[in-house]
Structure formats: C-alpha cells, structure tokens
C-alpha angles and dihedrals in degrees: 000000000000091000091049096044080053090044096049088046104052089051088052093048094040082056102048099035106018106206106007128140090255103044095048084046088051092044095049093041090082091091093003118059087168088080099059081051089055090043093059092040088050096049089038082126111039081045089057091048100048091051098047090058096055082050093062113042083051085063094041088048088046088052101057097044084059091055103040095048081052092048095047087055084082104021132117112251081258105062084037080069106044085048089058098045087044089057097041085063095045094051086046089056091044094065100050090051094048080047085049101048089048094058095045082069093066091029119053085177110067094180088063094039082059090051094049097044088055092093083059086055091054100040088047088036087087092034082053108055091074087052090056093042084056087047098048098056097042090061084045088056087052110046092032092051101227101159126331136211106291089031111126095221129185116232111165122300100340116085121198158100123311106235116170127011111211137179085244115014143034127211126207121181114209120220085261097056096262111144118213106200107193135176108247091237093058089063092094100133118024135132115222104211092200111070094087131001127300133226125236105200123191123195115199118181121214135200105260076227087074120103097244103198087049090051099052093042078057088048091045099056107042094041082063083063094037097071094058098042090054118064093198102065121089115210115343134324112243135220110226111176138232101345090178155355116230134175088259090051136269120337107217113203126220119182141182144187117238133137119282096248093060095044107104088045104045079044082062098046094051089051096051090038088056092032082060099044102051087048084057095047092040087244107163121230110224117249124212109266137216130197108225123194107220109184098329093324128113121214127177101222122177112245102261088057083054094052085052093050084054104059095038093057 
C-alpha cells in the first residue's frame, strides 16, 4: 500500500512540476524511500521558511480578528459590515499565502510552480464561477447597501437578524436561535424590515351588541396614556377604526410605530394593555358563532351555547 500511495504521488508530482526535487524523490521512492528523507534534509530551510510563514499570517489573521471584534464594539451597523467583510477577505488571503508557502516547500522555483499549478486553474475554473458569483454579490450588498450587520431581513420563508457579511456567505439568526447560513448569490428576493419603521398592528375583535362610539372613546383615551407608558413605541399609537366585520363581530384596529426588531414584542404589550382594559370597562370580546337548526329553526348561538347543546343531546 505504501509503495502504491509513492508511486501515485510521484506521477502526480512529475505531472504538475516536471523535474523538481520533490517530484524525482517521490518517482524514485518506489524502491528507494532514502530518497523522500534527503529530500526533506535538502529542503530543511525552504521548509522553515515556509512554515514560518504559515505561522505568521495565522498570527496576523488572529490579530485582526482581535481588532476588528474591538472596533465593532462601538461601530455603526455600517462599518460592522464593512469590518466583517474586511476580515472575510483577510482570512481568504490568508489561506492562499499559507497554500503557497506549502508548496514552495516542494517547489524552490515559484514561476514554474505557477506553471505547473495552472492545470489546477483550468480543472477549478468550472468548480469557481459559482464562488464568484458568491464574491461578487457580496461586494454589491455592501456598496449598494442592501442590508447591513444588525439589519432583521425576509428571506423566504426565514425572518432574523444579519449577523455576519461575508465574500462568499451571509448569516441570519432567527428570534429562536436558528442560523441561516446563505451564499451571497443566492440573496436574489428578500425584504429588509429595517430600513424604516415598522408597524405593530393589533386586531381585537368586539360583540355587534357593543355599543361602538362608547368603545372607541375607551380606546382614545387610553391610547393618549399608552404611548408614554410603553418605551417601544415611536411616536404615538393610533386608533384606526373598524378595520372589519366578521361572523364573530367588528374587529377594531390599533397600530404603532417602533423599530422592527421590537416589533413582535411591542405587538404583545398593546394586546395585554387593551385585554386589560375591556375587562376594566366591562367591553366583550367577540366569540366565534355557529348557526344551529333546532327542529326546522334556525338560531345563530355563540359557540359556547353549541358546546352546551352537544353534550345535552
């Protein structure tokens, strides 16, 4: 097995980089393993250089991990961005040098390792369009604006928070915790929810028994408190109205401005506040209804009356 695995990489070698150090040790190690040992004592320094440099981009990457996670403590969601693009590319280049270094250990001639590396070029050209592709539109996100670290975006049907920008992938954290990781060519229809406020909007539904004008004078007034007694809402929640009439009774619409991400939350707040006041003004909620047929008639009962009719019968 040990002879195969030589004898498969010297024809690999001989093919790539045609009469190199490391591709004649690797041909004649097929009887002769001696020569892989001289190989390495002939190459001791280009072997130290090449890992010291690896050794020394992965403390300059580290590094700048290090600095741009301190910068972005106090950065605008922009420049958080632009930092993580920033370090996406310097990992990236990171990781050609440290190639390149290693195979400056088995080639002293870097012109002809090129040259012989360009078969690699033309086998990956096919594998890389798709990764440009990735790379291109993550520089269009960021010049363009589209959305930005810290942005809530909508991509089908997945809803949360950007997190990290980078030349080939984008990540978005859902309220639960869930990470979407995406390629950045792959971002062709979303919605971004932060560019300008957003709108919580609450539905409460009300018996058509109830007297309507006395119900929105209730709403009125305490919506005038509401504003100042919740910290999410921007500006002032609003009254709109019947916004429908349903088989249960009229749906009566309250809204607010707030920010996207406290949208869901502020949406909770404004339930519970009017829940709390209609028990306190003695307002009934509406209940689902059924229309029964009771010996030819036909009623209209509310759905708990039809529960009751059930277990009777």
């Amino acid at each position: 097995m040990l002879i195969v695995l030589f004898f498969t990489a010297g024809t690999i070698a001989e093919a790539l980089w045609p009469g190199s150090a490391f591709a004649n040790a690797l041909a004649g190690s097929t009887l002769d393993v001696t020569n892989i040992g001289n190989f390495f004592v002939d190459s001791a320094d280009g072997i130290i250089r090449a890992l010291s440099t690896i050794f020394i981009v992965f403390l300059v990457v580290k590094g700048c991990l290090i600095i741009i996670r301190l910068i972005s403590l106090r950065a605008s969601n922009r420049r958080k961005t632009i930092l993580a693009l920033t370090y996406s590319f310097i990992k990236y280049a990171g990781i050609i040098i440290g190639f390149f270094a290693l195979i400056s250990i088995v080639m002293q001639d870097v012109g002809t390792m090129l040259a012989g590396a360009g078969i690699f070029v033309i086998v990956l050209g096919f594998g890389m369009q798709s990764i440009l592709a990735d790379i291109m539109a993550g520089l269009f996100i960021v010049f363009e604006n589209t959305f930005e670290v810290g942005d809530i975006i909508t991509v089908e049907p997945f809803r949360g928070e950007v997190i990290y920008i980078g030349i080939r992938t984008t990540k978005v954290k859902a309220p639960n915790g869930d990470v979407l990781v995406i390629n950045n060519s792959e971002l062709r229809r979303l919605v971004n929810m932060t560019q300008d406020k957003s709108l919580a909007i609450c539905d409460v539904t009300i018996e058509y028994s109830e007297n309507l004008e006395r119900v929105e004078n209730i709403i009125n007034v305490h919506l005038a408190t509401l504003s100042m007694k919740l910290e999410k809402i921007e500006g002032e929640a609003k009254y709109l109205g019947p916004a429908e009439f349903n088989q249960s009774g009229i749906v009566l619409r309250v809204i607010a401005d707030c920010a996207e991400a406290n949208r869901l939350g502020l949406t909770r707040e404004i339930n519970r506040e009017l829940k709390l006041l209609f028990d306190k003004n003695d307002i009934v909620f509406a209940v689902p209804h059924v229309r029964v047929i009771e010996q030819g008639v036909t009623k209209a009962k509310s759905a708990v009356t039809a529960k009751t009719i059930k277990k009777k019968a």
